[in-house]
C-alpha positions as CSV (number, residue, x, y, z in Angstrom):
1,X,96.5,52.6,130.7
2,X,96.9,55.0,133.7
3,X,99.9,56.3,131.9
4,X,98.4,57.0,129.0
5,X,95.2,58.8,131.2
6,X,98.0,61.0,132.7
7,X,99.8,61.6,129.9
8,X,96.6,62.6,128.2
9,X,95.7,65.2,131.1
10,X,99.2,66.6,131.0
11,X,99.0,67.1,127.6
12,X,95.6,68.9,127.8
13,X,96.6,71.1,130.6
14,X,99.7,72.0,129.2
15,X,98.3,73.0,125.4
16,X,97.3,77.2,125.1
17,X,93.6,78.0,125.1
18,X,92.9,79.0,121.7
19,X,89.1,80.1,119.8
20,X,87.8,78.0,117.8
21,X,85.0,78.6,115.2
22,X,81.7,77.0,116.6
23,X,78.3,77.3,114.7
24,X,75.5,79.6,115.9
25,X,73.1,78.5,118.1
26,X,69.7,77.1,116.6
27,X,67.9,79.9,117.6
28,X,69.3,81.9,115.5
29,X,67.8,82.3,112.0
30,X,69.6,83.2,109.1
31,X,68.5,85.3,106.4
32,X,70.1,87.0,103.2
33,X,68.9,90.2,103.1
34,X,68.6,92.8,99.6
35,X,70.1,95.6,100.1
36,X,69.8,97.3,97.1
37,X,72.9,96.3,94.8
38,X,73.7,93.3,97.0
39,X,72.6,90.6,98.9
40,X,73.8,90.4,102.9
41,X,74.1,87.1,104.6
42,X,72.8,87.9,107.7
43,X,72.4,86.2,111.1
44,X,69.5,87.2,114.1
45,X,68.7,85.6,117.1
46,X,67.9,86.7,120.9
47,X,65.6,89.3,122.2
48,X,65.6,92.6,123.6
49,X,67.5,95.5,123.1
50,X,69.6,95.3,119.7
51,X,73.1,94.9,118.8
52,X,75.0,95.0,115.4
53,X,78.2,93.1,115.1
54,X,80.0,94.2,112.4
55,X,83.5,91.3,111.1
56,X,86.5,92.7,109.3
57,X,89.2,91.0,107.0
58,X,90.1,87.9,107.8
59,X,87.2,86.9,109.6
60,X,83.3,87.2,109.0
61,X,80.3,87.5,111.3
62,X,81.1,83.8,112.4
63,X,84.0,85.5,114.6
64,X,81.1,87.4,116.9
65,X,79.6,83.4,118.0
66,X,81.1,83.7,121.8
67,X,79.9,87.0,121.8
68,X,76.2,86.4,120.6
69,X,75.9,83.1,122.7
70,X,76.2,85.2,125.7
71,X,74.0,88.3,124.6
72,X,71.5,86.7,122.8
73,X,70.0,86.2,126.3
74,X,68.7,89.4,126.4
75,X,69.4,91.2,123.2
76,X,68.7,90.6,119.9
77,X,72.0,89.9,117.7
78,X,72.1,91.3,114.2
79,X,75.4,89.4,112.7
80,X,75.8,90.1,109.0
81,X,78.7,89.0,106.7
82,X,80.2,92.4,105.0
83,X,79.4,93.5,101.5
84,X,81.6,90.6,99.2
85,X,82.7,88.8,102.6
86,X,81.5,85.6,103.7
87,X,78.4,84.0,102.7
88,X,77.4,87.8,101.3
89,X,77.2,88.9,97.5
90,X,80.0,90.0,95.0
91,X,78.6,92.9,93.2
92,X,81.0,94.8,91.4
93,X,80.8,98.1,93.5
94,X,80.0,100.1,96.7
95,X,83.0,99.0,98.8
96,X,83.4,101.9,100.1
97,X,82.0,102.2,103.7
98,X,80.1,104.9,103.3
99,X,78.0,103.0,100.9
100,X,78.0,99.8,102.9
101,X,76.6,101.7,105.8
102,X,73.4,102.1,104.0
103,X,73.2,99.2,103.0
104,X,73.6,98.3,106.6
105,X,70.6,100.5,107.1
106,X,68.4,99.1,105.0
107,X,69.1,95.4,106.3
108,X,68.0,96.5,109.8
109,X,65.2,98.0,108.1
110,X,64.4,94.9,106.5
111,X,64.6,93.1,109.6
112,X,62.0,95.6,111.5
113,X,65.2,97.3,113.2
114,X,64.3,100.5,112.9
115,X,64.9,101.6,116.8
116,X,68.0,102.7,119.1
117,X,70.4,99.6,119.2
118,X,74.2,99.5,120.2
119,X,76.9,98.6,117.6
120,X,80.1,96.5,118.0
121,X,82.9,96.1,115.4
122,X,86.2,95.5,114.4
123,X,88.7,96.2,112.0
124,X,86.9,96.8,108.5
125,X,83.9,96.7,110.9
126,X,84.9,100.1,112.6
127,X,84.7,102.0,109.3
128,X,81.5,100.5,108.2
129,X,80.0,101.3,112.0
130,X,81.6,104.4,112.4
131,X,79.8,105.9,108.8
132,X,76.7,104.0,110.1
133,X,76.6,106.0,113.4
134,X,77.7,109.6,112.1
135,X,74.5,109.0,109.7
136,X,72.4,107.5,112.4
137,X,73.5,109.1,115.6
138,X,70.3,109.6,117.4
139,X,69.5,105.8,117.5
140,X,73.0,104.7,118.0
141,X,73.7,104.2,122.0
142,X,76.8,102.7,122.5
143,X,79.5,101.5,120.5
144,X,82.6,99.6,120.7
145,X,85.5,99.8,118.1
146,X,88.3,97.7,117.8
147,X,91.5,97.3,117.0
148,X,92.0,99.2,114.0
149,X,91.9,102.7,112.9
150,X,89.6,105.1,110.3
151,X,90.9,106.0,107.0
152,X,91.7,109.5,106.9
153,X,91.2,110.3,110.9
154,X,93.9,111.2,112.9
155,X,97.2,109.6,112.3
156,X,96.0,107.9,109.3
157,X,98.8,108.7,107.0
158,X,100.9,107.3,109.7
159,X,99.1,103.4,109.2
160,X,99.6,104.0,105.8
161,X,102.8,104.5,105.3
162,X,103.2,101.5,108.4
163,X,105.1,98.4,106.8
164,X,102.6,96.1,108.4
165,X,99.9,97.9,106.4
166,X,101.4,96.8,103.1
167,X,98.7,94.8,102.0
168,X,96.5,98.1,101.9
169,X,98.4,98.2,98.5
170,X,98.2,95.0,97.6
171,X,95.8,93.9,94.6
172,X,95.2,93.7,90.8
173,X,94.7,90.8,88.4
174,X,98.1,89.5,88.8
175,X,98.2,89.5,92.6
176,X,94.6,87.8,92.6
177,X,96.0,84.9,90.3
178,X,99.2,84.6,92.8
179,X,96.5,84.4,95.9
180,X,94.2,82.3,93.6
181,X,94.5,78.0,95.7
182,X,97.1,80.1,98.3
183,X,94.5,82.0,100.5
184,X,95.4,79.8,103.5
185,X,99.1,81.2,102.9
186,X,97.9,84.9,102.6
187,X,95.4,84.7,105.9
188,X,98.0,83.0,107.6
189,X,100.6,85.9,106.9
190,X,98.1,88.1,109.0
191,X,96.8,85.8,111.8
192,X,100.7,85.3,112.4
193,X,102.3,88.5,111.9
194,X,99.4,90.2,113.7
195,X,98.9,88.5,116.7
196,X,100.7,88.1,120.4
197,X,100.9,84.6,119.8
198,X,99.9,82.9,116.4
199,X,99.1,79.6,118.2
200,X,96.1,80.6,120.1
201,X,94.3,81.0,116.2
202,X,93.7,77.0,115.3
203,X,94.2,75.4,112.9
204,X,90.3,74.8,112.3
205,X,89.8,78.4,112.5
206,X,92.6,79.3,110.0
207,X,90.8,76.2,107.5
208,X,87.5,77.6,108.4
209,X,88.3,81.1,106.8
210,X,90.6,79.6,104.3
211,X,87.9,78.6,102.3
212,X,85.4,81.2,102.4
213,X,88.2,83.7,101.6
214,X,88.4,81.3,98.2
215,X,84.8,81.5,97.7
216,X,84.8,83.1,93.5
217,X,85.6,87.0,93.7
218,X,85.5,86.6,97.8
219,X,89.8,87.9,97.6
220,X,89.2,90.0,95.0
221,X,86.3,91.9,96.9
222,X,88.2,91.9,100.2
223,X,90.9,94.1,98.3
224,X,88.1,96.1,97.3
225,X,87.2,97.1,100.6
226,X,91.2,98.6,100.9
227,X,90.9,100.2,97.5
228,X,88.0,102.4,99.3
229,X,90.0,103.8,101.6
230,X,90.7,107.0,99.8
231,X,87.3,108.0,99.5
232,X,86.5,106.8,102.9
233,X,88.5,109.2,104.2
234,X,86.9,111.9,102.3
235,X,83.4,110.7,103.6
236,X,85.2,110.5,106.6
237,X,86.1,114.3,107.0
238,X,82.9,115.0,105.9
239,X,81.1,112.8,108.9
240,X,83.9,115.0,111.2
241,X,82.6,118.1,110.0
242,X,79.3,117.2,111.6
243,X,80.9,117.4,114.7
244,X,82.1,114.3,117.1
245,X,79.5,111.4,118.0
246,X,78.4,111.9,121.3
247,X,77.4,108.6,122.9
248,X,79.9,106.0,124.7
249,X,82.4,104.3,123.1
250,X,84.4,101.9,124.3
251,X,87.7,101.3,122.3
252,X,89.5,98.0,122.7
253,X,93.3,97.5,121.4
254,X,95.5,94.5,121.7
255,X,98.3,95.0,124.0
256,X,100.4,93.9,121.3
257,X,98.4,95.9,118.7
258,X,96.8,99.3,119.0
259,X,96.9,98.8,122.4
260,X,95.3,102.4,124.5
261,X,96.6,104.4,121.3
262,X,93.0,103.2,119.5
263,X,91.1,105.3,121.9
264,X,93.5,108.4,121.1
265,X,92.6,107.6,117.4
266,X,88.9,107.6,117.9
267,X,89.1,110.5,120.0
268,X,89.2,112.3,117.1
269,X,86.1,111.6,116.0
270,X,83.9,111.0,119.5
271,X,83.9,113.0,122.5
272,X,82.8,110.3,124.7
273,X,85.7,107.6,124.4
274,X,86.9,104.6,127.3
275,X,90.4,102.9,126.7
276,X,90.8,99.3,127.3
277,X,93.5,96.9,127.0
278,X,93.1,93.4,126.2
279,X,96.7,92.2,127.9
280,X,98.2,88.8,125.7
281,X,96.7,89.7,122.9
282,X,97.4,90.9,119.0
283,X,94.9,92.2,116.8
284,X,92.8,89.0,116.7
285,X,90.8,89.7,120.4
286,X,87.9,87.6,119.5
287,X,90.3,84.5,118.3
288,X,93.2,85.4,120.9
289,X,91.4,86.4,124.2
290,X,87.6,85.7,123.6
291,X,86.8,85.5,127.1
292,X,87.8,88.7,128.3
293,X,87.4,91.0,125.3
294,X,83.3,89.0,125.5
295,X,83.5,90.2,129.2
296,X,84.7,93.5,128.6
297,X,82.1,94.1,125.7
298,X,79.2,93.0,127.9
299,X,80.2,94.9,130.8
300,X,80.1,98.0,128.4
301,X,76.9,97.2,126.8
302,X,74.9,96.4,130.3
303,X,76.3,99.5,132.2
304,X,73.4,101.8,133.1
């Protein structure tokens, strides 16, 4: 039996640390909230000064739990599931982000959120928060972007024509009936391919997202979101023209990812902008280093 204890010990010592998807505390309420067109699944809880967290592909808003655990202490966390992502709606239009972003506006103002708050994203995330704060500056305080670029800024073309980025491309009736019972496979592709080390995404997680990326129309509308892109980056130019954003940004690549080069990218857009690297980590911070891309957000959000 004292064998067996030790073995067991070794064995837990020994395994990598890896995220795994935990529910939101009870506190939190959940709402789904009109927006005009479509219906956002939307999660709030805490109080204080507030936050947006804002998922992108692969995930939904249940990637920000570690996050709004430790802010909802004081601030209140606004977690919605993207437009077609998630527990959200499927209408048939308004994937672009410019179009999302107001929709995003009118949630908060659903929610009495009308006042300054700080946003947070990630991948898909950055280009919905990034047309949400050049159309709301003034109430917008801080934000942090991660780990992905914006369509038509800076070295976009150069992510495009990127081989990892194939799946930018990569849609239509036929491809949704090859995806169709296979989503594990395809989410798989990118939690693997796109991370430092494809172990420290469990299997639970991977299961977890699985299925609500097989939800009806939820692969079809997370295409959708790519085939936006061209138009995001016209809306995109036009936000630029406006001049940059002006409050604090903190960018936050994956050492084995966008690394310090995302800040360079959103320079292009913001005047005020940190680097930080999250070292042993891909493009999956909240799955691959949760604790200290959660520290690093927090001690961005608290500075004063």
């Amino acid at each position: 039996m004292l064998r067996l204890l030790l073995a067991a010990m070794l064995i837990a010592f020994a395994a990598p640390c890896t995220a795994r998807v935990a529910p939101f505390p009870a506190a939190f309420s959940v709402r789904d909230v009109d927006v005009g067109g479509a219906t956002l699944h939307v999660r709030v809880g805490g109080h204080g000064p507030a936050v947006l967290l804002l998922h992108g592909f692969g995930d939904t808003g249940d990637m920000w739990q570690p996050l709004a655990v430790r802010l909802m202490a004081d601030h209140t966390v606004i977690v919605p599931d993207l437009r077609g992502m998630g527990l959200s709606s499927h209408p048939d239009d308004g994937y672009d982000k410019k179009s999302q972003a107001e929709g995003m506006a009118r949630m908060l103002h659903a929610l009495g959120q009308d006042g300054p708050l700080a946003v947070v994203t990630h991948d898909i995330g950055n280009m919905v928060g990034y047309a949400f704060i050049a159309e709301n500056r003034d109430r917008v305080t801080r934000w942090v972007v991660m780990d992905a670029p914006l369509p038509g800024i800076g070295h976009w073309d150069d992510q495009y024509r990127n081989p990892k980025t194939w799946h930018f491309n990569f849609r239509g009736p036929d491809v949704e009936r090859l995806v169709a019972g296979r989503e594990r496979i395809l989410l798989d592709r990118f939690y693997n391919d796109l991370s430092a080390d494809p172990s420290r995404i469990d299997d639970a997680t991977r299961q977890h997202y699985a299925a609500l990326y097989a939800r009806p129309r939820a692969i079809h509308d997370a295409f959708e979101q790519f085939a936006a892109f061209n138009r995001d980056g016209a809306d995109n130019q036009a936000f630029l023209a406006q001049g940059p954003l002006a409050m604090p940004v903190l960018a936050i690549g994956g050492d084995h990812s966008y690394g310090a080069v995302l800040a360079t990218e959103i320079g292009f857009v913001a005047s005020n902008v940190r680097p930080l690297v999250i070292a042993n980590s891909g493009h999956w911070l909240m799955e691959e280093q949760p604790d200290a891309t959660v520290n690093a957000i927090l001690a961005f959000l608290n500075e004063r």
